[in-house]
Every structure is written in C-alpha cells, then in structure tokens.
C-alpha positions, 0 to 999 in steps of 0.5 A, a space after each residue: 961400325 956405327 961406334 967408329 961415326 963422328 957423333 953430330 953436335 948439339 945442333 949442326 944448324 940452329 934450326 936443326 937437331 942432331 938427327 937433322 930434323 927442324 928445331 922449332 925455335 920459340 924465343 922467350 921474350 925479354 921486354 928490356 930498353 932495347 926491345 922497347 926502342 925496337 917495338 917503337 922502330 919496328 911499328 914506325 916502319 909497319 906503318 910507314 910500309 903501309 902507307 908509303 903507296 898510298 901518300 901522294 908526292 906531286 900527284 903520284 904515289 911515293 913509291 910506285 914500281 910499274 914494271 910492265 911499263 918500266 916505270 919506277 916512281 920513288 919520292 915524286 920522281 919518276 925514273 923512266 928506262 931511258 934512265 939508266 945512269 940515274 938508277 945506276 948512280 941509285 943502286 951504288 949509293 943504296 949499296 954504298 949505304 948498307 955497306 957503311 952502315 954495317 962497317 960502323 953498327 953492324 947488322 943493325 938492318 937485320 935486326 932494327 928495319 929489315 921487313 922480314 925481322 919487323 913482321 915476324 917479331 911484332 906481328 906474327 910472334 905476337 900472334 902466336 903467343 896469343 893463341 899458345 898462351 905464352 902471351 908477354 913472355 914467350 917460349 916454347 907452350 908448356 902445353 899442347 895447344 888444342 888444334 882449334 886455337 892453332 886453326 884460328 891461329 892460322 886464320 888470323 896468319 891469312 888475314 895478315 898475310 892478305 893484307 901485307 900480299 895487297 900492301 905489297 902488290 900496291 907498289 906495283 899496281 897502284 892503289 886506285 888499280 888494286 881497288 879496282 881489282 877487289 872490287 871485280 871478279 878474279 875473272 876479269 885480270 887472272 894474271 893479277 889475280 894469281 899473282 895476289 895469290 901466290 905473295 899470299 901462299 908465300 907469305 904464309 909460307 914464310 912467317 907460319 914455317 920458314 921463319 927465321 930460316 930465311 934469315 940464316 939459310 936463304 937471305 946472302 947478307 949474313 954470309 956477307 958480313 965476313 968481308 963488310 964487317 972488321 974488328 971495330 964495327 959493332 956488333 953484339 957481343 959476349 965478354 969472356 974475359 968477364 964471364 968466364 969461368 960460367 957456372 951457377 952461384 954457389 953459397 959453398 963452392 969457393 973457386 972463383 967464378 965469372 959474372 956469367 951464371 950459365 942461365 941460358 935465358 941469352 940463348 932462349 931469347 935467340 930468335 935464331 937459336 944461337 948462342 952468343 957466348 960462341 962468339 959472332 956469328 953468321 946467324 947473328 941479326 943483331 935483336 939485341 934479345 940476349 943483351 935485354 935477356 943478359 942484363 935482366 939476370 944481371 940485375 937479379 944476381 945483384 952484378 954489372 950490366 952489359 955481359 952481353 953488350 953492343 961492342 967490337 971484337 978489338 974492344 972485348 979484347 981489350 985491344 985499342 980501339 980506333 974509330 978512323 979507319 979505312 973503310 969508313 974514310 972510303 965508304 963515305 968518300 964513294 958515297 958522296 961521289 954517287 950521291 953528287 953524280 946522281 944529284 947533278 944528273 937528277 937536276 939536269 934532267 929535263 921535262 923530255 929526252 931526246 935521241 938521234 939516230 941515223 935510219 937504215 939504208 944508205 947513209 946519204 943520198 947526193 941528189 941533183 942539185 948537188 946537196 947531200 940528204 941524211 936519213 935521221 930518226 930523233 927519238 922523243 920521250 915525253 917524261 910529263 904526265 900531260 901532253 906536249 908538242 916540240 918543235 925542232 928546227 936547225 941552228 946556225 946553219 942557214 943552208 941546212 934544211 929540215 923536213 919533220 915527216 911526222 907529227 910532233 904531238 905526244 900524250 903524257 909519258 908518250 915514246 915517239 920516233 920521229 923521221 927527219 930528212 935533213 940536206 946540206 950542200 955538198 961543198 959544205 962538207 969537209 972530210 965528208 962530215 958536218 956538224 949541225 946543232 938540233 934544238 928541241 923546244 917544248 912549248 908547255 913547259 918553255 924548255 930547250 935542248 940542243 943536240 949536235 947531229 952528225 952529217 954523213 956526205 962524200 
C-alpha cells in the first residue's frame, strides 16, 4: 500500500525536508559587487533605524508614534486624529510607492532595506558565523559547534536583541521616556515593562529560529508579486538559453554543454533555500547572493558574467522589451495625485481645528421676545506644543448674537469643546434656516478660520 503513495519532492518548502521536518538553511557567503553595495545599504539603514527616535525635527523626535495619544509625528510633522484624510493621502502614496517600486526593480525592499532582511543578514548571520567558525564565508559548520560557543552565541543574540527591543519601543515612548523607564524598577510602569519583554522574546524568536520563514511563510509581499509584478519588472534571473544543457566540465565528453557547470554554489548562497535556475519564485527576496555566487564560478571557468543576472522574463526570452507600459504610467499618475492632495492638505492645515456641532435636546428655542436660540458645541483642538487662547465672535451678521459659556484657554495639544448659545430674530429666518459665519482667531499665532454655522428656526 505504501509503494502506491506519491513520494514527496527534494523539499516541499525551502525550509522543509522531505519528511516534513525544518531544513536549516546555512547560506554561503559570496562577497561579490552586490553584497558589498549591500553591506554599504544594509549599515546605512541600521544606522538610520537607530538614530531616527533620536534626531530632533522642530523640537520633536523624527518619528515619534504615540499611539495612547493617538499621536503620530513623522519628519516634524504631527499627525493628530483629527487627521484622518492626511494619514489616508499618507498610506496611499506609501502604498502607491511600493507598488511602483517593485512594477520597475522588483523586490528590491526584500532584499536591499527591508528590516528583517537587513538584521539577519548583517547582524545576526555575522554573529552566528563567528561563533560556528564559518566566519568570511559562510555555510553549514563542518563541525559540531561545542554548546558553550552556542551558549554565548545565543548571549550575544539577547544583547542585540535588547537593544533593537529599546530601539524599537523608542518610536513609541520616546527616547527621554525609555530612559526614564531604565533608570526605575520594572515596578513602577509593568505594562511598559512587559511589553519590552515580550519584543525582546519575539525578537529572539525571529532571528535565532524563524528566520527566513518569515520571509517565505508569514510575510504577504511575497505572495503579492503575482499581481505587482509583469514581465518587464526586474527581477533576478537565471538564463537558460545560455546554460542549458548544465553539467559539469568535462576534458573528454564531446556533447555540447552550456555555461552552467551545475556547481550549485547559487543554491548555497539562497538565504531562502531555493533555486533560481527553477525559474522566479515566491521565496525569491532578491539578495542577489546567487548572482555574486554565479559570476564568482564564471570567473574561475574562464565564461561570460551575468548567468544569473538582474533582468525580466521577456528579456531572458528574448522577446522585445519595452519599458513604457501601463503600470508604470498609472502608478506614478496615482502617486502624484496623492502626494498633491496630501501636500495642498498638509499646507492648509492651520495651527488649530475646529468643529461645530449641534448640542442635544431641542433644536431651537423660540423665546419671548421673538428671537430664536441654537444650542452650538464648537470643537477646539490645539495642534501646538504651547498653550493658546481663541476668540470667537460672529461675522457680518450685526442681529446675531453669541454667548461662549466657557473658557477659551487650551494647554498644548489641548481637545476643548466649548457650549455656544447663539440668538437671531426669528423674521431673519427663511425656510427656517440661516447662515451665519464663525471666526475663530488665535492670538499667538495670529491665525484666523472661518467657519459657516448653520441656524436651525421655524
């Protein structure tokens, strides 16, 4: 019964052998002209992720995410939850990007900035082969590593991983908030505390056993590239037309043979186990290890570069290629509506908003001497770091009167709603509607805005 069972493949998943157990994956590593423009990138943006909650743009932090205050700072710029159609205008032209990006390079976030790629490859993998005694080039230990070497392997695992976990919460908490923190029993903030606790669990989870199962099981982008991707986008390719037939060289075999000399050092150097000559695939992240990997052999064997190169499938068969096409006429097309909407957004916000509201109960109150009232609320949000003072007051509409029944006072980043008692005449009523403008005037910061009110009457 069991002969008549369709045997598995070589590996059902990259990461899995045939009797469904984990293949750890220990890629060799290459140090051609792309990893090295990697490294260069990869410790760029370490750098930059580091030091991003620390820089100060306009007294505030770069990138400051306060989410129990629904507060977003990003470049200077605080996006408030009033804000909504700004983030909205934000996350299209975010999204709009990364389509773009991968239409024209591919997946070149994967390999060249995504965080995930940039840690484990520069920090973590370096880490590793250090203590395995593969330092410089990578691969599986031919050796067992003695468990004290994997003991402090793994202790230098938690001390990165503790101070990513910090750099990490930093975009949340603030910097001079996370000092404070450090500097206290765990006591004292627990929830903080065990939030710290559980990044630097997952942290340690990811980079020390997940891994680049991440890549190819957990992370969506992969499987996205069938729609974001066509045949002109560049992607990392393998050239059968030129290396097929493979096989090894041979002094004495006379039938003709490709450039490919089946080495598989492209499939060693996979971080992601696979193999590229199968053509593109979800696992792919676009490393470029097996093109450094691929040009290395060449270079031995005496043949041409770029067996394994950047390049699109209409190109590797030999079809025209075209650059223009759809895509990436509307992509951009879409991106710059977003960008000019957020912008013209962005440069009409003013230093305070404001919304009016109509408060319960009755809509009016018609009272004896024959003028209608309206029950307002004006919603004030101060979107300074200093406190201000309003006055409001009702324009060209001398018979209009308002009474503010509270203060006008708010602190920085202060939500404020204010009850406002406005009477008309009730002959200046037509159709039982009136129109009244409300201006708003902050005196710090010398700004106005005008906002229409609309009276209820009979």
């Amino acid at each position: 019964m069991n002969d008549q069972l369709l045997q598995p493949e070589e590996h059902v998943l990259s990461t899995l052998e045939q009797d469904g157990s984990r293949r750890w994956i220990y890629p060799r590593l290459f140090q051609g002209k792309y990893w090295n423009r990697r490294r260069v990138v990869g410790y760029f943006l370490i750098i930059l992720f580091i030091a991003l909650p620390h820089l100060k743009i306009n007294s505030s932090p770069a990138i400051f995410l306060n989410i129990t205050r629904r507060e977003f700072t990003i470049l200077g710029f605080k996006f408030l939850p009033t804000d909504t159609l700004l983030l909205a205008f934000f996350m299209i032209s975010v999204f709009l990007s990364i389509f773009l990006l991968t239409a024209l390079f591919g997946r070149v976030w994967c390999g060249w900035a995504c965080p995930q790629t940039i840690y484990l490859e520069f920090v973590y993998r370096p880490i590793e082969r250090l203590f395995c005694g593969t330092k410089g080039h990578g691969g599986k230990p031919h050796q067992p590593v003695p468990l004290i070497r994997r003991l402090m392997m793994y202790g230098v695992y938690l001390i990165v991983s503790m101070v990513l976990a910090h750099t990490f919460l930093a975009y949340f908490v603030s910097v001079s908030e996370l000092q404070r923190w450090v500097q206290q029993s765990p006591f004292t903030h627990p929830t903080g505390f065990l939030v710290m606790t559980a990044t630097v669990v997952l942290m340690m989870f990811n980079f020390s056993f997940f891994r680049e199962q991440l890549c190819t099981i957990a992370c969506p982008y992969g499987r996205f590239q069938s729609v974001l991707l066509d045949r002109r986008s560049l992607i990392v390719s393998y050239d059968q037309s030129r290396g097929e037939p493979r096989g090894k060289i041979s002094k004495t075999e006379t039938e003709s043979r490709g450039d490919c000399i089946d080495c598989g050092q492209c499939v060693r150097a996979c971080p992601t186990g696979i193999d590229i000559r199968d053509g593109l695939q979800m696992e792919c992240i676009h490393c470029t290890q097996c093109m450094d990997a691929c040009d290395e052999i060449m270079v031995k064997v005496d043949r041409p570069l770029g067996l394994v190169r950047y390049s699109s499938q209409d190109e590797i068969e030999g079809q025209p290629v075209r650059k223009l096409r759809p895509r990436v006429v509307i992509y951009p097309l879409l991106l710059l509506l977003s960008v000019s909407a957020f912008t013209i957004t962005l440069i009409n916000k003013k230093s305070f908003d404001v919304t009016v509201m109509r408060n319960y109960g009755n809509p009016y109150i018609v009272t004896d001497q024959d003028l209608v009232e309206n029950n307002l609320q004006i919603k004030l949000v101060n979107r300074t770091d200093a406190p201000e003072t309003y006055q409001l007051k009702i324009e060209g509409s001398d018979d209009v009167h308002m009474e503010v029944m509270a203060g006008t006072s708010l602190q920085a980043r202060e939500t404020k709603t204010i009850p406002l008692l406005v009477s008309a005449p009730r002959a200046s009523f037509v159709g039982g509607l009136r129109e009244v403008d409300l201006v708003i005037h902050a005196r710090e910061n010398a700004e106005e805005r005008k906002v229409t009110c609309q009276l209820l009457g009979p």
